[in-house]
N, C-alpha and C positions, 0 to 999 in steps of 0.2 A: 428549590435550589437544585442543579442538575450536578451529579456526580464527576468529577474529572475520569475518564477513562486515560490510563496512562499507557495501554498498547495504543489506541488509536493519535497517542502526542506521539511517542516513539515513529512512528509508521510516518506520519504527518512531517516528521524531523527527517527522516532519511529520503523524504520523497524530494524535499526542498533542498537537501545538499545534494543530491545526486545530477550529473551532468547529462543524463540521458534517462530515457523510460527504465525501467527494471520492470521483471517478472515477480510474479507473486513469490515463488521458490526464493532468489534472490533476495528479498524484503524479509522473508522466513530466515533466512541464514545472518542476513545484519541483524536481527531483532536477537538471533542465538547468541551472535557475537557480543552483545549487549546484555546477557546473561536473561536474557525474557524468554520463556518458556511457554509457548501456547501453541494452540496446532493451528494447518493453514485453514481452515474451517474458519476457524475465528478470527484469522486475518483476511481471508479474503473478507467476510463480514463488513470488519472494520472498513476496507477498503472501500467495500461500498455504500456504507455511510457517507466515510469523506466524499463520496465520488458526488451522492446525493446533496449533500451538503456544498457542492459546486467549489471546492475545495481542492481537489484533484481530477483528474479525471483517466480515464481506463479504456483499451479495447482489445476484446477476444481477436484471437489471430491463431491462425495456422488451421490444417485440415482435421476431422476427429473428435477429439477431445480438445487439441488447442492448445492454448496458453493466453494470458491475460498479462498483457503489460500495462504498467500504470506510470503517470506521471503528474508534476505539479502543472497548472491549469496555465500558469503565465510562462511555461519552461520554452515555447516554440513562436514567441513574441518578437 
């Protein structure tokens, strides 16, 4: 029997109300708002579970180091 992880429901729930892609940082700061305390290490993580799990999906952007926005898989249907 597989454990519920409840950041990655959290993550999963902001991805599908949000009206547009969000940054990882962004995801970090609603998860705060929601009184969830984990660093972005472990969110980006989750993220790419979900991503793997074809659930969401994600792409690095901008020059350097970047940024990764992510969104729900049926958001641009």
């Amino acid at each position: 029997m597989l454990k519920r992880d409840a950041i990655k429901d959290k993550i999963f729930t902001i991805l599908n109300s949000a009206n547009e892609p969000l940054e990882t940082k962004e995801i970090a700061e609603k998860l705060k708002q929601k009184k969830i305390t984990t660093t972005r290490t472990k969110i980006f993580y989750r993220l790419n579970i979900l991503r793997g799990e074809g659930k969401i999906k994600g792409k690095f952007t901008g020059p350097g180091k970047g940024v990764w926005i992510w969104w729900r898989t049926n958001a641009f249907k």
